[in-house]
VOGU-3710 file (C-alpha; in Angstrom, 3 decimals, decimal comma):
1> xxxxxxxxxx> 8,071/7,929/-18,231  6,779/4,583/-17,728  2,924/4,200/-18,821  0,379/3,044/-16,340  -0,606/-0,526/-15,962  -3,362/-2,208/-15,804  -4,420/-5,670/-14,582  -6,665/-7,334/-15,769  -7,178/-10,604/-13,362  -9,580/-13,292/-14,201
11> xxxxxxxxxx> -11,215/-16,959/-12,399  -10,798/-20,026/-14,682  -13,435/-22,054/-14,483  -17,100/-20,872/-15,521  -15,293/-17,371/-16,646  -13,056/-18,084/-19,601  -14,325/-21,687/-20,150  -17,942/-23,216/-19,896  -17,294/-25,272/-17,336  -14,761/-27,191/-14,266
21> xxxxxxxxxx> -11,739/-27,635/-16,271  -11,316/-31,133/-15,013  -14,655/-31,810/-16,498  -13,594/-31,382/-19,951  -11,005/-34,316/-20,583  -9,566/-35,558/-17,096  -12,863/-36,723/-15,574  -13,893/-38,472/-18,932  -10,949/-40,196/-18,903  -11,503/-41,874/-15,614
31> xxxxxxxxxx> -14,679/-43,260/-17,041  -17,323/-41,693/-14,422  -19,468/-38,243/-14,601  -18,343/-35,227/-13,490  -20,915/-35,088/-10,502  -20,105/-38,485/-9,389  -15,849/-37,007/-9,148  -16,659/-34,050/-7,157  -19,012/-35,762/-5,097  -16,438/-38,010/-3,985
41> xxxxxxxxxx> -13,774/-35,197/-3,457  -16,192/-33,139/-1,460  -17,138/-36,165/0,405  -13,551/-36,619/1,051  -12,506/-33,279/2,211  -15,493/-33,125/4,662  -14,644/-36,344/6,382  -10,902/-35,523/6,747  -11,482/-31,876/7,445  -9,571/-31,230/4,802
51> xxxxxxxxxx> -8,889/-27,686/2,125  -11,582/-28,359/-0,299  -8,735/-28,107/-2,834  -6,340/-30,372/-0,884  -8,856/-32,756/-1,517  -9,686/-32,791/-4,936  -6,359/-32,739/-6,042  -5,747/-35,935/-3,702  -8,650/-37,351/-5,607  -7,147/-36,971/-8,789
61> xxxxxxxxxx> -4,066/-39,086/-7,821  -6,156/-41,631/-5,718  -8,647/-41,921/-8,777  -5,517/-42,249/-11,645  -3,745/-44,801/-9,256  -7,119/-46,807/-9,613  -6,223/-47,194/-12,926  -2,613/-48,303/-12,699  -1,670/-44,638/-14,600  -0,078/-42,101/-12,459
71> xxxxxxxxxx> -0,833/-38,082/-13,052  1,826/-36,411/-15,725  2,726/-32,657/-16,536  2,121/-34,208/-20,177  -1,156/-35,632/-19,500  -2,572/-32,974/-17,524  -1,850/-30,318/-20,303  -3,462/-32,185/-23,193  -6,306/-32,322/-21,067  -6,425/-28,483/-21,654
81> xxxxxxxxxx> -6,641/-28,993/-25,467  -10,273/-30,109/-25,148  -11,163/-27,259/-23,003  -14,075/-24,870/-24,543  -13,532/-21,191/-23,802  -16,429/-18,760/-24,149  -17,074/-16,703/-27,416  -14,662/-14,357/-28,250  -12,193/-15,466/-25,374  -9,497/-15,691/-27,814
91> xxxxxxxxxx> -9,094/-12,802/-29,297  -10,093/-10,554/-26,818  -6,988/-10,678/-25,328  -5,101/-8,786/-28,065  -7,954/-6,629/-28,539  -7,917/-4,954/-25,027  -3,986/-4,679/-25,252  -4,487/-2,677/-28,243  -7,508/-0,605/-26,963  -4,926/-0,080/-23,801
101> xxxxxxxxxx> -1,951/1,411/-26,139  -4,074/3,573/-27,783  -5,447/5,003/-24,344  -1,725/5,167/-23,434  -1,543/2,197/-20,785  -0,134/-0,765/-20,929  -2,451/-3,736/-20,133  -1,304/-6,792/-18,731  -3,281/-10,411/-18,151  -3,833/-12,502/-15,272
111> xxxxxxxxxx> -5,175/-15,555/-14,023  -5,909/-16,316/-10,456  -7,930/-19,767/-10,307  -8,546/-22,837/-8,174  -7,906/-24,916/-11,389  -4,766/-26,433/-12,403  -1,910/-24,582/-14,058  -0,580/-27,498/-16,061  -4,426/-28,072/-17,592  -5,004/-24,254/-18,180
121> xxxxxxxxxx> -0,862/-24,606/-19,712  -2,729/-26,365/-22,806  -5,743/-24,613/-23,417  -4,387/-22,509/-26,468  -4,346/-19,051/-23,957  -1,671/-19,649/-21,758  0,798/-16,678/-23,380  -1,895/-14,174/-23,050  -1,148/-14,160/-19,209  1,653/-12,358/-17,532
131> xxxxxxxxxx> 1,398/-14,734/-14,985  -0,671/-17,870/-14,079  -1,608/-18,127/-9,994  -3,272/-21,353/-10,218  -3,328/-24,899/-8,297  -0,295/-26,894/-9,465  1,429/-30,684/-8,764  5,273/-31,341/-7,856  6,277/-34,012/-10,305  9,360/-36,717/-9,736
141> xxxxxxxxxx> 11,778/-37,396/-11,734  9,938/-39,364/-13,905  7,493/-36,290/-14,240  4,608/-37,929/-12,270  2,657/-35,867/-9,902  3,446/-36,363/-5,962  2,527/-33,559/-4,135  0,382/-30,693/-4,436  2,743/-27,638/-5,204  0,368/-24,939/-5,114
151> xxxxxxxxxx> -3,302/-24,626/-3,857  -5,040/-22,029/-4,868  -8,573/-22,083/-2,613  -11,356/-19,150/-2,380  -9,813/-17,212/0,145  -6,075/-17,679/0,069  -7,062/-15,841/-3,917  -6,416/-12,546/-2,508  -2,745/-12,696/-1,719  -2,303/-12,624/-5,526
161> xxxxxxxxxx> -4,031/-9,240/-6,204  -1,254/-7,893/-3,555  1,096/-10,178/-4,998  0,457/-8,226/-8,562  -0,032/-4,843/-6,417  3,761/-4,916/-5,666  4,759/-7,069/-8,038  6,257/-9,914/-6,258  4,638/-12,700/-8,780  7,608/-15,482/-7,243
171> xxxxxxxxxx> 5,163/-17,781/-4,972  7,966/-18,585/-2,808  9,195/-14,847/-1,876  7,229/-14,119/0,879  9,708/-11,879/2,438  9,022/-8,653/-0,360  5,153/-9,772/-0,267  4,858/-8,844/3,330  7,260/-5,943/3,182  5,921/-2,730/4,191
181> xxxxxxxxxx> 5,827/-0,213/0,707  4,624/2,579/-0,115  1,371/3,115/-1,707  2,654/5,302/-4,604  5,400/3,095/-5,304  3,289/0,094/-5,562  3,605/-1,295/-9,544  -0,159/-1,790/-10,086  -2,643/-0,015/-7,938  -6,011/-1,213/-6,850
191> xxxxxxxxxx> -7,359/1,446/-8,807  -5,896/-0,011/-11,909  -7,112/-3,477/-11,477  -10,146/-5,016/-12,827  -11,696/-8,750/-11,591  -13,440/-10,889/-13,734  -14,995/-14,075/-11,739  -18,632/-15,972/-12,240  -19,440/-16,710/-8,703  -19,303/-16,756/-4,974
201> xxxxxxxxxx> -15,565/-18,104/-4,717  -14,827/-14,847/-6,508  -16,272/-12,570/-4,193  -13,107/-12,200/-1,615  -11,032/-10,900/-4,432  -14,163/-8,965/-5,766  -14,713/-7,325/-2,646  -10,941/-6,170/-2,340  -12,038/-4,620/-5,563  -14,495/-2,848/-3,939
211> xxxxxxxxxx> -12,691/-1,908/-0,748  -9,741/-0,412/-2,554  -11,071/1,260/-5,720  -10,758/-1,441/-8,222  -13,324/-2,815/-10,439  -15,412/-6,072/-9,925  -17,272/-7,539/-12,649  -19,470/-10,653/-12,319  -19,972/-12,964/-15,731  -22,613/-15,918/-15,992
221> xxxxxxxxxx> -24,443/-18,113/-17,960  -28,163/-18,692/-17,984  -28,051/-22,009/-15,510  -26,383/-19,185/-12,775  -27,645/-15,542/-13,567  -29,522/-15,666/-10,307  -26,657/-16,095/-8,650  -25,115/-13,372/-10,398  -27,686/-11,241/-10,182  -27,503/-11,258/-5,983
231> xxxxxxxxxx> -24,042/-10,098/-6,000  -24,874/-6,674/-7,944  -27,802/-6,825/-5,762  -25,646/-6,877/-2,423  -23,252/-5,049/-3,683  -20,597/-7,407/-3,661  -19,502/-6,682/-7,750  -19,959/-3,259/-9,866  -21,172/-4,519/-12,888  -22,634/-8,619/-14,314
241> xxxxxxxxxx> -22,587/-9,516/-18,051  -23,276/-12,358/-19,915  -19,640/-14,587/-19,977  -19,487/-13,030/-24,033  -16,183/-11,494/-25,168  -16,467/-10,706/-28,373  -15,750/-7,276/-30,102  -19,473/-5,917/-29,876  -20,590/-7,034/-26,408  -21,588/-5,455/-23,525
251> xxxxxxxxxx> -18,724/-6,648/-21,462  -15,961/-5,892/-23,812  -17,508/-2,338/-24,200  -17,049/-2,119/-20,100  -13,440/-3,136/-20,186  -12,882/-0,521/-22,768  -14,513/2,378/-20,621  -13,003/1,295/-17,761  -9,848/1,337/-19,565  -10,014/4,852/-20,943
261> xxxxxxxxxx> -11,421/5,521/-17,211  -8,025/4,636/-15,667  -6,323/6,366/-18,757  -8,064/9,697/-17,782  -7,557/9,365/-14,137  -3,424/8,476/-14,586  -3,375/12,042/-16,344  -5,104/13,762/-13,889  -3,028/12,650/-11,060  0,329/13,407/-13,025
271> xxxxxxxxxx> -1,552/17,082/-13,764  -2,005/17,358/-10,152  1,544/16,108/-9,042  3,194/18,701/-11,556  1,053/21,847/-10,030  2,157/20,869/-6,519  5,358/20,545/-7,706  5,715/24,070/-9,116  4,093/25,571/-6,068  6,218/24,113/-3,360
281> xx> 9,386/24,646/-5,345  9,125/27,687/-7,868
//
């Protein structure tokens, strides 16, 4: 028999890294601060009424044509080699796959994120994940960016948990997405899945979590434990660490119970199954 999975789905920005992935190397490289980037985006999207992601991905073109360089699959993923993941990021990974075989499931990776694919492609992490959901380019065939591909914005997040639900990870197939199915024959239930985010654009998958039995778990830094700190408050997430993933902290110790949780639960089910089983056909 197949074991269990479970999916472990994670934000980008502010949850694996420090900070906005674009901040690391793509910003710099346009020779202006951070702030003074996403003002202009913002600014941008508001007057046009535009997807806040729409627009910052617009930006990025707009900004790299003001330099007489266009936007390339290349470029965009050695800006991911100067991103700066939080401690223990790296091996954690590998570590909670392990923990998982030992319980008897099988764990498996995600990221769903309003960053860019091709940036998060070179941060070092990229084979960890069964699957990347993230904001992407089309390139021409000279590989330079044209069109957004794939916009990933706050809300639209949650049609990845189903899409990893019934395991149709294809983008395009819409068609076995929408499909009515079964509950129990669903590849990863609700029950089985686990959030990590850092924030308020987090808190529509979060709260699916929540709704359908799955766990939601909040991590911050100092500048935005407040922050944090109101969505336990309201409910909104089941548990808030500190963004720290190495061996002995508090948040890998969670993933590990929650784990062996799921673990127990699987077995209990199957126990339950095979007594109805026997009683309805001696």
């Amino acid at each position: 028999m197949d074991k269990p999975i479970v999916a472990i789905m994670y934000d980008f920005d502010k949850t694996l890294c420090t900070k906005d992935m674009q901040d690391y190397g793509f910003i710099p490289g346009l020779s202006m601060p951070p702030a003074e980037f996403w003002k202009k985006a913002n600014g941008f999207g508001r007057t046009q009424q535009m997807d806040s992601i729409l627009a910052y991905m617009y930006t990025m073109i707009e900004e790299k044509k003001k330099q007489g360089l266009p936007i390339t699959r290349e470029s965009l993923y050695h800006n991911g080699e100067d991103i700066v993941l939080f401690e223990g990021v790296r091996e954690f990974f590998d570590r909670v796959n392990l923990y998982g075989a030992a319980q008897g499931v099988q764990v498996e990776h995600y990221v769903i994120s309003s960053g860019l694919r091709e940036i998060i492609e070179g941060s070092g992490i990229a084979d960890k994940f069964k699957e990347i959901f993230a904001c992407e380019f089309l390139y021409d065939e000279n590989g330079e960016a044209l069109w957004p591909k794939t916009a990933v914005n706050y809300t639209n997040k949650t049609q990845f948990v189903y899409r990893i639900n019934k395991g149709v990870l294809d983008v395009s197939n819409d068609t076995d997405l929408n499909r009515s199915m079964p509950d129990d024959s669903k590849r990863v239930p609700f029950s089985n899945m686990i959030y990590i985010g850092d924030g308020l654009s987090d808190v529509p998958c979060m709260k699916m979590m929540k709704a359908y039995g799955g766990t939601a778990i909040a991590v911050y830094q100092e500048s935005n434990r407040s922050k944090v700190e109101e969505l336990l408050l309201n409910d909104r997430v089941d548990f808030i660490f500190p963004a720290d993933y190495r061996e002995d902290s508090a948040l890998n110790r969670t993933v590990h119970n929650l784990i062996k949780k799921i673990a127990i639960s699987d077995e209990l089910i199957k126990e339950n199954t095979k007594q109805l089983k026997e009683i309805r056909h001696p």
